[in-house]
TORPA-933260 format. One record per residue: x, z, y of N, C-alpha, C, O in turn; residue number from 0. Coordinates in Angstrom, 1 decimal. Atoms other than C-alpha are relative to their C-alpha. Layout:
BEGIN
+--------+--------+---------+---------+--------+----------+--------+--------+---------+--------+--------+---------+------+
| n.east |   n.up | n.north | ca.east |  ca.up | ca.north | c.east |   c.up | c.north | o.east |   o.up | o.north | resi |
+--------+--------+---------+---------+--------+----------+--------+--------+---------+--------+--------+---------+------+
|      X |      Z |       Y |       X |      Z |        Y |      X |      Z |       Y |      X |      Z |       Y |  NUM |
...
+--------+--------+---------+---------+--------+----------+--------+--------+---------+--------+--------+---------+------+
This chain:
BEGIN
+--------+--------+---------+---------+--------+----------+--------+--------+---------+--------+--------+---------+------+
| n.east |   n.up | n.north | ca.east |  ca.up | ca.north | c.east |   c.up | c.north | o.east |   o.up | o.north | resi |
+--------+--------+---------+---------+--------+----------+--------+--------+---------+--------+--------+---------+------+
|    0.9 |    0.6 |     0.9 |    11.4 |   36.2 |      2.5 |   -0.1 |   -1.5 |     0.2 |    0.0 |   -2.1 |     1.3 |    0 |
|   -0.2 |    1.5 |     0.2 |    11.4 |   32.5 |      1.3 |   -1.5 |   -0.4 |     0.6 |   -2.5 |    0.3 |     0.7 |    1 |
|    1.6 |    0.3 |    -0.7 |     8.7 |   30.2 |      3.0 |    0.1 |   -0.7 |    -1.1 |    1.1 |   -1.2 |    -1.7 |    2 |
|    0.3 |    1.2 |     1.4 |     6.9 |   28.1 |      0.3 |    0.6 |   -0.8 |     0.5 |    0.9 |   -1.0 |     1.7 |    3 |
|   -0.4 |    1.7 |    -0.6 |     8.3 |   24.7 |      0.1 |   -1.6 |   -1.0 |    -0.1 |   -2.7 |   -0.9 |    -0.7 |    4 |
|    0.9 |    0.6 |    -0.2 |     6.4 |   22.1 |      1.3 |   -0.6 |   -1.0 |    -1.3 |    0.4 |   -1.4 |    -1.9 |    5 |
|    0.3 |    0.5 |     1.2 |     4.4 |   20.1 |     -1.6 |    0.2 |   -1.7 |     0.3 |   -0.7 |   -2.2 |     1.0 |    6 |
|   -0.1 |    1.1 |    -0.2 |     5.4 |   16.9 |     -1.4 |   -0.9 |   -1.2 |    -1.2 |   -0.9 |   -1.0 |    -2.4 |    7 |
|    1.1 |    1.2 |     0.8 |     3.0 |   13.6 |     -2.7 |    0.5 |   -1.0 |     0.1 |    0.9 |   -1.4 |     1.1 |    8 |
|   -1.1 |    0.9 |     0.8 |     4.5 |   11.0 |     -4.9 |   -0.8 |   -0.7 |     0.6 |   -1.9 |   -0.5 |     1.0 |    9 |
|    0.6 |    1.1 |    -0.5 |     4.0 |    7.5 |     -3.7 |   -1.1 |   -0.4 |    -0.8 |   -1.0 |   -0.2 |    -2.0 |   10 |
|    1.0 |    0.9 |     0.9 |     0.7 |    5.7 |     -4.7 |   -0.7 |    1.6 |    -0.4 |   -1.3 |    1.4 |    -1.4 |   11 |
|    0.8 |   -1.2 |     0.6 |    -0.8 |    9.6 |     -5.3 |   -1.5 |    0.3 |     0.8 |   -2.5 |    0.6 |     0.2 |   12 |
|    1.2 |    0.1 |    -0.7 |    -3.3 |    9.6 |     -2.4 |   -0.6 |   -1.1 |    -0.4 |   -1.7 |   -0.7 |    -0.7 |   13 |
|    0.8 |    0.8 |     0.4 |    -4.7 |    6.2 |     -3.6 |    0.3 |   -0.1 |    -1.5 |    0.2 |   -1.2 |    -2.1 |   14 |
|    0.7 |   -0.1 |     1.8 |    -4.8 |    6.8 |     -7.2 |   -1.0 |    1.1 |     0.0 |   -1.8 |    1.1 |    -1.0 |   15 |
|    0.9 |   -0.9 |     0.0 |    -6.8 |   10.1 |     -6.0 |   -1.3 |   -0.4 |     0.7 |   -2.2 |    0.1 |     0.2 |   16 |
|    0.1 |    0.9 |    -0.1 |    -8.5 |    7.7 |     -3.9 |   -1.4 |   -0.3 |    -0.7 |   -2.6 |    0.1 |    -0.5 |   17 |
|    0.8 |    0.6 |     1.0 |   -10.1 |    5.8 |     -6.7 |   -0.6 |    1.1 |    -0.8 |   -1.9 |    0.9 |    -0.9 |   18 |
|    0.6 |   -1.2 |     0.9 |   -11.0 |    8.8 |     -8.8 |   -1.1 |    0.6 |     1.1 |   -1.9 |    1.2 |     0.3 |   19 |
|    0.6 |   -0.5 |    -0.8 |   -13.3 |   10.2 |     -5.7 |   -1.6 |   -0.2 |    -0.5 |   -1.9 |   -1.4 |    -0.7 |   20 |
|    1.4 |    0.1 |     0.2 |   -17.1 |   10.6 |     -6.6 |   -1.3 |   -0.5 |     1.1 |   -2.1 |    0.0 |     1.8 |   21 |
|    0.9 |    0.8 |    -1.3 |   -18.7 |    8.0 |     -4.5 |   -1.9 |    0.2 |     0.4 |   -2.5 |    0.0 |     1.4 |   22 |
|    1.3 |   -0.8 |    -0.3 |   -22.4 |    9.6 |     -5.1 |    0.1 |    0.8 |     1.1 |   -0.9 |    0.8 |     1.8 |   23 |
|   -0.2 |   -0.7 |    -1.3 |   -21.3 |   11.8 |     -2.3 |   -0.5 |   -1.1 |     1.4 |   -1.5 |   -0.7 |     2.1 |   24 |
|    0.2 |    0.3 |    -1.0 |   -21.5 |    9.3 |      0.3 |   -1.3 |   -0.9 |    -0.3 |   -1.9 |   -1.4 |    -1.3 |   25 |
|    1.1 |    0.7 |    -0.1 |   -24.2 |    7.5 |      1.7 |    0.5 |   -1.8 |     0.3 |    1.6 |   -2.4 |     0.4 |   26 |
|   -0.3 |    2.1 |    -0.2 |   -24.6 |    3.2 |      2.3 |    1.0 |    0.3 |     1.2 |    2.2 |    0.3 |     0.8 |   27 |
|   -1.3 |    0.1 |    -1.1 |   -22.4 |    3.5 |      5.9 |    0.9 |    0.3 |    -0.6 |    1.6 |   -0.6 |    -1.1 |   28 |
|   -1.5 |   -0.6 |     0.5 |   -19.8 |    5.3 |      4.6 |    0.4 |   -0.9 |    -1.1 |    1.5 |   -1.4 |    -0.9 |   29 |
|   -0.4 |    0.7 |     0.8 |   -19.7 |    3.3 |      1.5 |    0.7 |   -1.3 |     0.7 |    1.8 |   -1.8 |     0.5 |   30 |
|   -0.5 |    1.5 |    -0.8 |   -19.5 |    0.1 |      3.7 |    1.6 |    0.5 |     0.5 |    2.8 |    0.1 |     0.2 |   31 |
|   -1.3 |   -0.3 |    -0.8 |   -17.0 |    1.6 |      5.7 |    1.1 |    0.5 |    -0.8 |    2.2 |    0.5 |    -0.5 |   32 |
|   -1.5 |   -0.1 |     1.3 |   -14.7 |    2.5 |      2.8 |    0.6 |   -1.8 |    -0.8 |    1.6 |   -2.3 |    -1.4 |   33 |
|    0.0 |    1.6 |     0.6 |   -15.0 |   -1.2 |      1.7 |    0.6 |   -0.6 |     1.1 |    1.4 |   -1.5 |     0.7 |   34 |
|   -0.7 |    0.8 |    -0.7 |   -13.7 |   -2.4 |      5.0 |    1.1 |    0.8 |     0.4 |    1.7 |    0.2 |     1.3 |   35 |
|   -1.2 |   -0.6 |    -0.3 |   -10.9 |    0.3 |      5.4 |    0.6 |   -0.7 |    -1.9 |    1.8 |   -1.1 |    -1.8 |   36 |
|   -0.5 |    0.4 |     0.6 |   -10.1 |   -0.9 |      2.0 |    0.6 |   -1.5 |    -0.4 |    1.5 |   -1.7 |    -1.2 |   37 |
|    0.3 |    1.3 |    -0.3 |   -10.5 |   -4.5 |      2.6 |    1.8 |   -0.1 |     1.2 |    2.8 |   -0.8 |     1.1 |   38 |
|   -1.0 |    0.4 |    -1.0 |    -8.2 |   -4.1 |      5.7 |    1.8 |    0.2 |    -1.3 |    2.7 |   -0.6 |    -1.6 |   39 |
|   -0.9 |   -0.3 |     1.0 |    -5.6 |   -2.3 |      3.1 |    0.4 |   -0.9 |    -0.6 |    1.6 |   -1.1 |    -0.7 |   40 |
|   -0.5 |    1.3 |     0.6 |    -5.5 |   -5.4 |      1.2 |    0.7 |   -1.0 |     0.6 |    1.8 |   -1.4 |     0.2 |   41 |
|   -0.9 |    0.7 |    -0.7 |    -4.7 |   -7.4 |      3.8 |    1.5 |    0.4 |     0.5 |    2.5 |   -0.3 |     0.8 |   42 |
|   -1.3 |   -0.5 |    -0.6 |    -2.1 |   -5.1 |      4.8 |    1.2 |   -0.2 |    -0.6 |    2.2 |   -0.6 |     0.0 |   43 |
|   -0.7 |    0.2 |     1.4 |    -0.4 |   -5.1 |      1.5 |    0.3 |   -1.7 |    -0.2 |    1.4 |   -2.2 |    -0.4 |   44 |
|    0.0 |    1.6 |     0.6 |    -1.1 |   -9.0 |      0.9 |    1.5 |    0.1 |     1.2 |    2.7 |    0.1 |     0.8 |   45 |
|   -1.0 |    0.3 |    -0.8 |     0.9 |   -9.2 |      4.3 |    1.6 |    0.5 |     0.1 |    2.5 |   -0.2 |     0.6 |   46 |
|   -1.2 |   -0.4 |     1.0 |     3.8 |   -7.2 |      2.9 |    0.9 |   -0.7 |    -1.0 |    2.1 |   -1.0 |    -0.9 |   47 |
|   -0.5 |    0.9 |     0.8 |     4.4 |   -8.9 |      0.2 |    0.2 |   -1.4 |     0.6 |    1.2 |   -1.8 |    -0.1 |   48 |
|    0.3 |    1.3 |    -1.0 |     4.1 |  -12.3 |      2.3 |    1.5 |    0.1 |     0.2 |    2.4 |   -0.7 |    -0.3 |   49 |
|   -1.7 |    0.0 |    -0.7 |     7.7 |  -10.9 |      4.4 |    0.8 |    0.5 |    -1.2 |    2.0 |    0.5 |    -0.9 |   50 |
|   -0.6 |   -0.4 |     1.0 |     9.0 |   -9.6 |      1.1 |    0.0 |   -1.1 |    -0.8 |    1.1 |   -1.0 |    -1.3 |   51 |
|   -1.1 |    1.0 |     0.3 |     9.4 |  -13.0 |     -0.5 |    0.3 |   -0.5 |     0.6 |    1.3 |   -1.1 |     0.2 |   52 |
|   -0.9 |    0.8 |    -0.7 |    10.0 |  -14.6 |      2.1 |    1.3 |    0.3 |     0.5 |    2.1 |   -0.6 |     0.8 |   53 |
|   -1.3 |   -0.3 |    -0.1 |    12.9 |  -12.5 |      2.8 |    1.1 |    0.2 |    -1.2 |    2.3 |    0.4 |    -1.1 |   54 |
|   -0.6 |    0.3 |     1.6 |    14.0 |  -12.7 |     -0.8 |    0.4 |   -1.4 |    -0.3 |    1.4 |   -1.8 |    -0.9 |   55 |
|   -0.4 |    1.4 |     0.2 |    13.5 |  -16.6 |     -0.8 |    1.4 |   -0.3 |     1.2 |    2.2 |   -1.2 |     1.0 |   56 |
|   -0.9 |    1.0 |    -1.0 |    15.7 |  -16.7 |      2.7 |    1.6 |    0.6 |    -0.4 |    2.6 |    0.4 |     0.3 |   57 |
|   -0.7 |   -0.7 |    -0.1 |    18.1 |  -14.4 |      0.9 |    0.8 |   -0.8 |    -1.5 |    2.0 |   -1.0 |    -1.9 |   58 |
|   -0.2 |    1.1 |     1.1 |    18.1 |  -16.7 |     -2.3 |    0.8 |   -0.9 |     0.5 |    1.9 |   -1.0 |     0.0 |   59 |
|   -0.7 |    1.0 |    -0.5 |    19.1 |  -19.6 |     -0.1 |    1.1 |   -0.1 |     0.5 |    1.9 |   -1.0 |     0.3 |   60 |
|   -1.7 |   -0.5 |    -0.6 |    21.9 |  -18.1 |      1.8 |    1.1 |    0.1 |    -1.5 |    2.1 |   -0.5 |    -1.8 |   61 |
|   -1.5 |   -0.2 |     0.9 |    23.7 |  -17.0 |     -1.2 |   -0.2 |   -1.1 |    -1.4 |    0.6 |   -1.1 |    -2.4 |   62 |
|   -0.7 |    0.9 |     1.2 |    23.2 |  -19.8 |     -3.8 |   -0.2 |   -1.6 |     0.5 |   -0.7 |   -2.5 |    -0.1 |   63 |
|   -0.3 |    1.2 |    -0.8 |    24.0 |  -22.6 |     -1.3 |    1.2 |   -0.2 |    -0.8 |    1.8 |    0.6 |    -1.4 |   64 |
|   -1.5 |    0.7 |     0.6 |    26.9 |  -24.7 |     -2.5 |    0.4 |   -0.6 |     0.7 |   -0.5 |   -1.3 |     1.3 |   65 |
|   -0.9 |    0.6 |    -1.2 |    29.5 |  -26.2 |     -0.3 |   -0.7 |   -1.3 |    -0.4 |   -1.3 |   -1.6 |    -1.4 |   66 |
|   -0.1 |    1.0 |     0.4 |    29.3 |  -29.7 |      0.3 |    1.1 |   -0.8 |    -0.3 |    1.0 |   -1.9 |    -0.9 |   67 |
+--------+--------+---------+---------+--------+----------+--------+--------+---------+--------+--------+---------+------+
């Protein structure tokens, strides 16, 4: 007998479910504390993007240098 397959979750699926979540549930702490786990997330992300052009810009430079 086949074992189920495992369900796999498309990128960006937990935080688009995430945002949909019925924040009446929690109380003020928790809210705070979703605000700075999400807060941190931002930064995390900002800092991503940060080494992603920079390695795009250093990838620019290499290849559309021109002899002298």
């Amino acid at each position: 007998m086949e074992e189920p397959a495992e369900v796999r979750i498309g990128r960006g699926q937990r935080l688009a479910e995430a945002v949909r979540e019925d924040l009446d549930l929690y109380g003020t702490a928790e809210l705070e504390e979703r605000i700075e786990i999400l807060q941190a997330e931002i930064a995390r992300t900002r800092a991503f993007i940060d080494r992603k052009r920079a390695g795009r810009e250093a990838a620019d430079a290499l290849f559309s240098s021109r002899p002298a």
